[in-house]
Every structure is written in C-alpha cells, then in structure tokens.
VEXPABA-773337 format. One record per residue (C-alpha): y, z, x; residue in three letters; residue number from 0. Coordinates in steps of 0.1 Angstrom, whole numbers, plus 2048, in hexadecimal, padded with zeros to 3 digits. Example, Ala and Ser with C-alpha at 12.3 -4.5 7.8 and 13.67 -1.06 7.14 Angstrom:
    c2    c3    c1   type   seq
   7D3   84E   87B    ALA     0
   7F5   847   889    SER     1
***
This chain:
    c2    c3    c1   type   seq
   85F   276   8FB    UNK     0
   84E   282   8DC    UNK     1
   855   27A   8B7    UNK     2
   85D   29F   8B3    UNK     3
   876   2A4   8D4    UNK     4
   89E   299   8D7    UNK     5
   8A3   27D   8EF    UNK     6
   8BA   280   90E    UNK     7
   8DA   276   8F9    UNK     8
   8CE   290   8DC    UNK     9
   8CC   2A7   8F4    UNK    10
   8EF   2A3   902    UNK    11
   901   2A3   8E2    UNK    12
   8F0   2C3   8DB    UNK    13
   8FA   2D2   8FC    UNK    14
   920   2C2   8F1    UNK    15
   921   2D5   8D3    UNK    16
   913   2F4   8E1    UNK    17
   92C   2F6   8FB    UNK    18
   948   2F0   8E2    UNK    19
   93A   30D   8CD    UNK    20
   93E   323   8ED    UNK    21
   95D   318   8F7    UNK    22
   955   306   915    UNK    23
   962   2E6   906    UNK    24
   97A   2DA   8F2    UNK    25
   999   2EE   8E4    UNK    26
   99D   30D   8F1    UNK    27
   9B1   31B   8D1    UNK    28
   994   30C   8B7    UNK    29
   97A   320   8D5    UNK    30
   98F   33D   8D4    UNK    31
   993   33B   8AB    UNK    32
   96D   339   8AC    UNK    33
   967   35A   8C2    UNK    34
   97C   36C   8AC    UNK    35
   967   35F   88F    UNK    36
   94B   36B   89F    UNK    37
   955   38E   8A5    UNK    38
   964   38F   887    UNK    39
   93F   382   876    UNK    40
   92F   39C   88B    UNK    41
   945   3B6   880    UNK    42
   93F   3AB   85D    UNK    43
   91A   3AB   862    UNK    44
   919   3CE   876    UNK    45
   92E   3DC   858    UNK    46
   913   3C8   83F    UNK    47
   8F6   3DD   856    UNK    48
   90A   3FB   84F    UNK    49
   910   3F4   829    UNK    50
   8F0   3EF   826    UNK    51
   8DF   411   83A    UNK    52
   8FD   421   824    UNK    53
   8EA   410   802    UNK    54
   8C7   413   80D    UNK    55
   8D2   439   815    UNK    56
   8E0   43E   7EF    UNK    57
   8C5   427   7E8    UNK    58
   8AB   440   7F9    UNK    59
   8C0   461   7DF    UNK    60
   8C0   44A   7C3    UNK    61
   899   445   7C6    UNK    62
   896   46B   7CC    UNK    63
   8AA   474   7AF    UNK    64
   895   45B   799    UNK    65
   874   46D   7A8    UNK    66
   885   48D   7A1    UNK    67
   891   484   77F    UNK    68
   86E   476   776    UNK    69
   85E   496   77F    UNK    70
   877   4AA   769    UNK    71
   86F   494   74F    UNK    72
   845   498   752    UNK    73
   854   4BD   754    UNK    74
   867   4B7   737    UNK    75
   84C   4A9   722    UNK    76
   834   4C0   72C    UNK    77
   849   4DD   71E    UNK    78
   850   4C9   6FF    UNK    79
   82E   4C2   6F8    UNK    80
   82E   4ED   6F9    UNK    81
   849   4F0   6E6    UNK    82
   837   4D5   6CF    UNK    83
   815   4EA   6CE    UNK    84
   82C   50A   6CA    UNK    85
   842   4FE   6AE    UNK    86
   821   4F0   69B    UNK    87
   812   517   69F    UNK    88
   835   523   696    UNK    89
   831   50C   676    UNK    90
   80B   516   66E    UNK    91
   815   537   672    UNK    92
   831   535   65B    UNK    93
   81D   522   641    UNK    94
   805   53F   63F    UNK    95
   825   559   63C    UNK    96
   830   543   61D    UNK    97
   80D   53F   612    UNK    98
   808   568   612    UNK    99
   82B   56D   605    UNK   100
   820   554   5E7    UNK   101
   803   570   5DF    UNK   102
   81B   58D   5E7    UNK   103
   832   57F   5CF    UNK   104
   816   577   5B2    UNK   105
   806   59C   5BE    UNK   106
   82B   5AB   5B8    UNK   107
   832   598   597    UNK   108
   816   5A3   58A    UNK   109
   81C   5CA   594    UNK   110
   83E   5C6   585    UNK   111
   829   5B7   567    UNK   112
   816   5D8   567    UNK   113
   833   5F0   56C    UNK   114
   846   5E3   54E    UNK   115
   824   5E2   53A    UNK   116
   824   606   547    UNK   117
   849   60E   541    UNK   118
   845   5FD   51C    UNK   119
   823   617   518    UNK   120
   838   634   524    UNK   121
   852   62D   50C    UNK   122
   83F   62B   4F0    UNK   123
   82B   64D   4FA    UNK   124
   84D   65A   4FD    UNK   125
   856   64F   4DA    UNK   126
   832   659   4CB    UNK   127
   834   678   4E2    UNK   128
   855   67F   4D1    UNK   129
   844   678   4B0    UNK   130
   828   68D   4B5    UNK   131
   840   6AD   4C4    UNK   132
   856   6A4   4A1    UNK   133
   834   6A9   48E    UNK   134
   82B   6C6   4A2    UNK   135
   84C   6D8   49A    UNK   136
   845   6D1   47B    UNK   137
   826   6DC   47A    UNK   138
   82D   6FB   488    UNK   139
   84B   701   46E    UNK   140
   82F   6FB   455    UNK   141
   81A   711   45F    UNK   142
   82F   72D   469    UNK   143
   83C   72B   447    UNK   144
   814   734   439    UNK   145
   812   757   42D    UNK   146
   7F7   766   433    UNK   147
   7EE   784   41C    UNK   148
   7DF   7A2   42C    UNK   149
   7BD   7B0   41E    UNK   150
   7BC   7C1   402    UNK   151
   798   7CF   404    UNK   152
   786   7E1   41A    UNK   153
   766   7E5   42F    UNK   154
   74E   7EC   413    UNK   155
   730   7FD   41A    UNK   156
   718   7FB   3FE    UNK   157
   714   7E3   3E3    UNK   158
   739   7DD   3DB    UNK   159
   749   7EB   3B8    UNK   160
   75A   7D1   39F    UNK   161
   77B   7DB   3AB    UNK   162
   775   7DA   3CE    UNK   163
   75E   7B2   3C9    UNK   164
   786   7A9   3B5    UNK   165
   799   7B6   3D3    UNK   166
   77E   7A6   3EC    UNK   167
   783   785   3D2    UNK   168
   7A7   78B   3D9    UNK   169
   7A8   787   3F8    UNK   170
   794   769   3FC    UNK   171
   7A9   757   3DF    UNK   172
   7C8   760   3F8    UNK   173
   7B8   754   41A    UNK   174
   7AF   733   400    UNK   175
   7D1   72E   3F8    UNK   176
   7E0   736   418    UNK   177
   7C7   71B   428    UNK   178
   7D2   700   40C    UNK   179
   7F4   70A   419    UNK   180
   7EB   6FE   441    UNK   181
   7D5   6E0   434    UNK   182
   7F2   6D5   420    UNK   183
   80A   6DF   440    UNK   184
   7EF   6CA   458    UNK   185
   7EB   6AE   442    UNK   186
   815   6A8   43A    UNK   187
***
C-alpha cells in the first residue's frame, strides 16, 4: 500500500462508520434519529436555496432600484445644474433691472428736481405776473386819469397871425403837460 492510501483495517472502520451513518448498523433509534436529521437538514437547506432565490430576487429589485435611483439622480443633477445656469441668468438679469432702476431713479430725482425748480419759477412769475398786472392797473388808472386838452387852433394856411402862433403855443404847452402827466404816470 501507498503512504497516501488506508490500509485494510482503515478501510473497515471506515466502511463501520459509514454503515452506522446509514443505518445498517448499530441502533436503529440513533439511525432513525439521524434520517430525520437529514431530512430535516435537507429541508433546512432547500428552504436556505429558496431564502436565498427569494434574496437574490429582492436582491436583483434592490440593484434595479439603485440603477434606477442613480439615473434620477444624474437626471436630477442635470436639471439642477439648469436650474443653476437659469437662476444665475435670472440673477444677471435682475442685477441689470436694479442697475437701470438705479438710473431711473437718479433720471426721476432729478426731473422732480426740475419740476420743483419749475414750480418755484412759476410761482414767482405768478407773483411778479401779479405785480406787473397790479402795475398795469395802475398804470392804466394813471393814464386814464391824463386829460388831454383838445386843440385850440387850427389848420393855418399862411404865415400864422400872433393870436393864432399863442393858440398854436397853447396847444403844445397842453400836449407838454399832458405828456409830463403819462411820464410821471409811467414812471410811479
């Protein structure tokens, strides 16, 4: 025999215990206990084979689920990354709102600037207007109240007479006065 094979008396208490293992030796009730251990471990291992198709199948959704959440998330970022690009548009675009409403607002404050300049010029053209229609009515008092003389002379024809040069000097001493009269009128 070789260094690596059982000898005769090996093999027979090999073949011993194999055949108490079975049943075909020994005590029938440890046999029969045995047997029933085996079914039961059989039963055991066929309910292991179908615990584990029943893991590997939630294992096979779980996996799915994973794939299928991962590409709802690349989804997911993809779309924020949009919403990213959008909102920084959306926030350049306001920017340039509040940058024009800035020069609206300087643009307005100086119109309003203007219109009161323009309200405070108005005013004081009413007042002066007012002045000036006070003067004018005054004025025209004035000179309604300048009597003006008729002529006393008349067309002359020839070289004029003494009588008719003191009526002719008459008259001009009256339109005289009466002019004093509207200078002083203007001039008041």
């Amino acid at each position: 025999m070789s260094a690596g094979s059982p000898s005769g008396q090996e093999w027979r208490v090999i073949k011993e215990k194999v055949e108490v293992l079975f049943g075909d030796r020994g005590d029938a009730r440890k046999a029969a206990m045995r047997a029933g251990d085996a079914i039961d471990l059989r039963e055991f291992i066929a309910q292991l084979r179908n615990g584990t198709a029943d893991v590997q199948r939630d294992l096979a959704d779980a996996v799915a689920q994973l794939e299928q959440l991962e590409t709802n998330l690349g989804e997911l970022g993809e779309s924020l990354d949009e919403t990213r690009g959008e909102l920084a548009t959306t926030q350049e675009g306001l920017a340039a709102a509040q940058e024009q409403l800035g020069g609206l607002q300087a643009t307005l404050t100086t119109v309003q600037q203007a219109i009161e300049a323009a309200q405070q010029a108005i005013t004081a053209l009413d007042q002066s207007g007012a002045a000036v229609a006070q003067e004018l009515d005054t004025l025209q008092a004035a000179t309604g109240a300048v009597n003006v003389p008729p002529l006393a002379s008349a067309q002359v024809s020839a070289p004029p007479t003494a009588a008719e040069f003191n009526l002719l000097w008459a008259d001009v001493f009256a339109l005289r006065g009466a002019l004093i009269d509207l200078r002083t009128a203007v001039s008041t």
